[in-house]
C-alpha positions as CSV (number, residue, x, y, z in Angstrom):
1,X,0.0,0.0,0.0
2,X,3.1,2.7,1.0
3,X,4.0,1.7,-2.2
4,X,1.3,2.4,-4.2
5,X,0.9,5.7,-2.2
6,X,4.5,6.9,-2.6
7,X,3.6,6.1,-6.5
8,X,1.1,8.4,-6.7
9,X,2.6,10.9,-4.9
10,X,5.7,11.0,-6.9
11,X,3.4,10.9,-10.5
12,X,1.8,14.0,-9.3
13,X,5.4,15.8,-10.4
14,X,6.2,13.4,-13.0
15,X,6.5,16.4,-15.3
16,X,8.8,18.2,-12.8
17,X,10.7,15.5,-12.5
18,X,11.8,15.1,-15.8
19,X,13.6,18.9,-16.0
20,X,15.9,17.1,-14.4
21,X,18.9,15.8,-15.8
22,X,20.9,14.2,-13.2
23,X,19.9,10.7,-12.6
24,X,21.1,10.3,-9.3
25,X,19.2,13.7,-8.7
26,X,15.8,12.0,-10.0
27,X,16.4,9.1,-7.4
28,X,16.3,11.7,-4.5
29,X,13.6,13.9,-6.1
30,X,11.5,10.9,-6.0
31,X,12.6,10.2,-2.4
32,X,12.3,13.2,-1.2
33,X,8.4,13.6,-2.5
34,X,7.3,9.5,-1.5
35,X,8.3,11.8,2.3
36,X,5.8,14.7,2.0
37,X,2.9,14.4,4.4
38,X,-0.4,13.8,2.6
39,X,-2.0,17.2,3.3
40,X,0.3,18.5,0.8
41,X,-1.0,17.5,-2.2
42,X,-4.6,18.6,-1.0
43,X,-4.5,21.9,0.7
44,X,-4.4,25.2,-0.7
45,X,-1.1,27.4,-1.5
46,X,-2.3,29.8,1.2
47,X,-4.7,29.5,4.3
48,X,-6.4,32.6,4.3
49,X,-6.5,33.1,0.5
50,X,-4.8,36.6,0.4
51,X,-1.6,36.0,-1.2
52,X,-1.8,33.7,-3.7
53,X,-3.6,34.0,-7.6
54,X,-7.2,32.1,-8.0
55,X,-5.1,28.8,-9.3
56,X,-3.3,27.8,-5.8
57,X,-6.5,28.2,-3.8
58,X,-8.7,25.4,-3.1
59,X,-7.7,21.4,-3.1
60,X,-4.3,21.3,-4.6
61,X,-3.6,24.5,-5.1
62,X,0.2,24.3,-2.9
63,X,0.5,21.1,-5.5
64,X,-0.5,24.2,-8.7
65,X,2.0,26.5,-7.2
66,X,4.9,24.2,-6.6
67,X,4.6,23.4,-10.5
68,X,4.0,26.7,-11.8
69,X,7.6,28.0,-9.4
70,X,9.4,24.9,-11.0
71,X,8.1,26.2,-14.6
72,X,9.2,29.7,-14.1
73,X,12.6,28.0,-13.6
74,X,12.5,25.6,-16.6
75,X,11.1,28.7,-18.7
76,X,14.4,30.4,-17.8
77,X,16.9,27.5,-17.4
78,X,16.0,27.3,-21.5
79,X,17.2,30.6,-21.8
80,X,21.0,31.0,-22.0
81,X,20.5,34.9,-21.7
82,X,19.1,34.8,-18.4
83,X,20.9,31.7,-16.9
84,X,23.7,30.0,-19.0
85,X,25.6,30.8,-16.2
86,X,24.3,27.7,-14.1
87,X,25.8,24.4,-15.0
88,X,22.9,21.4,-15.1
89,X,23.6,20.3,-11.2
90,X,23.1,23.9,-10.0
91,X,19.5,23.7,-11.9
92,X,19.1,20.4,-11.4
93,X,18.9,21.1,-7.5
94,X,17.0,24.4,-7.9
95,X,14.0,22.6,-9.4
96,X,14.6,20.3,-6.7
97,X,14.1,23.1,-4.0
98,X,11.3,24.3,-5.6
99,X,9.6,21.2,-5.6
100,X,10.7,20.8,-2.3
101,X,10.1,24.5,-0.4
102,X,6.7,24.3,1.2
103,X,6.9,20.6,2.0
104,X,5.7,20.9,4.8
105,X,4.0,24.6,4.8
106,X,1.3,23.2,7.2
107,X,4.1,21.5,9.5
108,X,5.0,18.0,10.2
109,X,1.5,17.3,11.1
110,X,-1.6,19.4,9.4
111,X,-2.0,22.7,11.5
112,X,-5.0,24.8,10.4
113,X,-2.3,28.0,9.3
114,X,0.5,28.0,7.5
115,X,3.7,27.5,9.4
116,X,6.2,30.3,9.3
117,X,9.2,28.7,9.5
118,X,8.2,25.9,7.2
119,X,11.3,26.4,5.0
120,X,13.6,25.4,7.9
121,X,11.3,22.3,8.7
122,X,11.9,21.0,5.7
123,X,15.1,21.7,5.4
124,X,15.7,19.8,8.5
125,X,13.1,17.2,7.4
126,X,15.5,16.9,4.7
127,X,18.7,16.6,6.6
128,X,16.9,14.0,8.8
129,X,16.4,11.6,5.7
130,X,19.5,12.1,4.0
131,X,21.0,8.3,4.6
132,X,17.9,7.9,1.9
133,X,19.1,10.1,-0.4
134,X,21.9,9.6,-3.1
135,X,23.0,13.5,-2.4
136,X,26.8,14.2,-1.2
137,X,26.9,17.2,2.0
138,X,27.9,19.8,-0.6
139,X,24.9,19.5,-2.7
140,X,23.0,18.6,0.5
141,X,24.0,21.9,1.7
142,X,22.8,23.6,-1.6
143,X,19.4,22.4,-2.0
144,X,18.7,22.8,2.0
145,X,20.0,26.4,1.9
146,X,17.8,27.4,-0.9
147,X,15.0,26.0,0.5
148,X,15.5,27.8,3.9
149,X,15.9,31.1,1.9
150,X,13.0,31.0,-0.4
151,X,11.0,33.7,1.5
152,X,13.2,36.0,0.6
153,X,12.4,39.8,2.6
154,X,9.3,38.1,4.6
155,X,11.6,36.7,7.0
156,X,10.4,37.4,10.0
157,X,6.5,37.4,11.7
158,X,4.8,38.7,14.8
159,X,3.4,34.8,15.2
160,X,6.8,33.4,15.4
161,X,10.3,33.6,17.0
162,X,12.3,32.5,14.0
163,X,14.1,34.7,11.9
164,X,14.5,33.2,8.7
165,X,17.9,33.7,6.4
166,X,17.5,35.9,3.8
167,X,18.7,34.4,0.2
168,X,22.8,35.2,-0.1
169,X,23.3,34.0,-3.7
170,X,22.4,33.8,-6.9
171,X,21.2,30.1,-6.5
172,X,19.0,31.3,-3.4
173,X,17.7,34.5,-4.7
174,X,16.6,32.6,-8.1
175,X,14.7,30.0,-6.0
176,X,13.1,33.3,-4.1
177,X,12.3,34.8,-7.6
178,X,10.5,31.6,-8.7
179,X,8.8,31.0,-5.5
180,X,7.5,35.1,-5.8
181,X,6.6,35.2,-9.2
182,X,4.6,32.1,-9.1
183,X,2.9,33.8,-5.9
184,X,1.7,36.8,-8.0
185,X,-2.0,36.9,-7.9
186,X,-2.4,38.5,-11.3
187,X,-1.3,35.6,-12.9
188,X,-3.6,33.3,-14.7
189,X,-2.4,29.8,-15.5
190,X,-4.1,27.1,-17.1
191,X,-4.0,23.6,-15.8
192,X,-5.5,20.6,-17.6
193,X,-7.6,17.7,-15.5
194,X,-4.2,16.1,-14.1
195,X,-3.2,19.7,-12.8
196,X,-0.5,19.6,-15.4
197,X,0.2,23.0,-17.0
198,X,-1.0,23.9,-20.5
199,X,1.2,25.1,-23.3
C-alpha cells in the first residue's frame, strides 16, 4: 500500500521530475516527494487566501503553485540569456528546491495555518532523511539552503520567534524569484484535469 501511495505521490510531479537531468538527482527527487505528508497535495497554497492567484487556492492548489515555481525556472533555465551561467547540477537542485520549499508549509502534522518557519522544517526534514538520499553534503548543503531562503524579505512574523535567512546567492535569490513570481496573484495559469500546465 506505501507503495502504491508513494507512486502516486511521486506521479503528481512526473513532469517536474523530468527537468531534471541528473539521474542520481531523480532518485532523491522521488525520495524526497514518497516523504511529504499527505496534506500536501490537497490543501491550498495559502490558508487565508490573500496571497496567492485564484489557481493555488482550493484542493491542490500548494500542489499548482509548486509546479507553476518549477516552470518559471524551466522557462528560464532554457534561456541561456538569463541563466547560462548555471551548469545542469546547479539547476538540477533548484527545481529540486522548488519542488521541495513548502513541503511541509502546514508543518509535520496538518496545522489549520501555514507554518512560518516551514522552509527550515523541511530543510531539517531533509537533513533527517538524507541516509535515503543519493546527495553528497555539498549538494546537500545547496538544496537545504535554498529552500531555507526562499521567503526572501518576509523573513520574520509577529506569530513566530524564528528569523529566517535571507537568500545570499544567486542560487538562493533565483529560487526566491520563482517562488514570488509564481505567488503573483495577477497571474492566470491554465492547468489541464491532471493539474498539469497547459502550453
Amino acid at each position: 500500500m506505501d507503495n502504491i501511495l508513494n507512486e502516486a505521490k511521486i506521479n503528481v510531479f512526473k513532469e517536474e521530475i523530468n527537468y531534471i537531468k541528473n539521474d542520481r538527482y531523480k532518485e532523491s527527487i522521488k525520495t524526497l516527494i514518497s516523504l511529504l505528508p499527505d496534506y500536501f497535495f490537497e490543501v491550498p497554497a495559502s490558508s487565508s487566501g490573500k496571497y496567492h492567484p485564484l489557481f493555488a487556492l482550493g484542493d491542490g492548489g500548494l500542489v499548482r503553485h509548486t509546479k507553476v515555481a518549477v516552470r518559471m525556472a524551466k522557462e528560464m533555465f532554457d534561456d541561456e540569456s538569463i541563466t547560462g551561467a548555471y551548469t545542469h547540477n546547479e539547476k538540477d537542485l533548484m527545481i529540486m528546491a522548488l519542488i521541495m520549499h513548502d513541503g511541509l508549509k502546514s508543518g509535520l502534522q496538518k496545522g489549520e495555518y501555514t507554518n512560518f518557519d516551514h522552509p527550515v522544517l523541511v530543510s531539517n526534514y531533509i537533513k533527517e532523511n538524507k541516509d535515503k538520499l543519493t546527495l553528497n553534503d555539498k549538494e546537500l548543503n545547496f538544496l537545504c539552503n535554498a529552500i531555507e531562503s526562499h521567503m526572501g524579505p518576509w523573513n520574520t512574523s509577529s506569530y513566530s520567534n524564528t528569523i529566517l535567512p535571507k537568500p545570499q546567492n544567486t542560487y538562493q535569490r533565483f529560487v526566491h524569484m520563482c517562488d514570488y513570481l509564481a505567488s503573483r496573484r495577477f497571474l492566470d495559469v491554465k492547468f489541464d484535469k491532471d493539474d498539469n500546465i497547459g502550453g
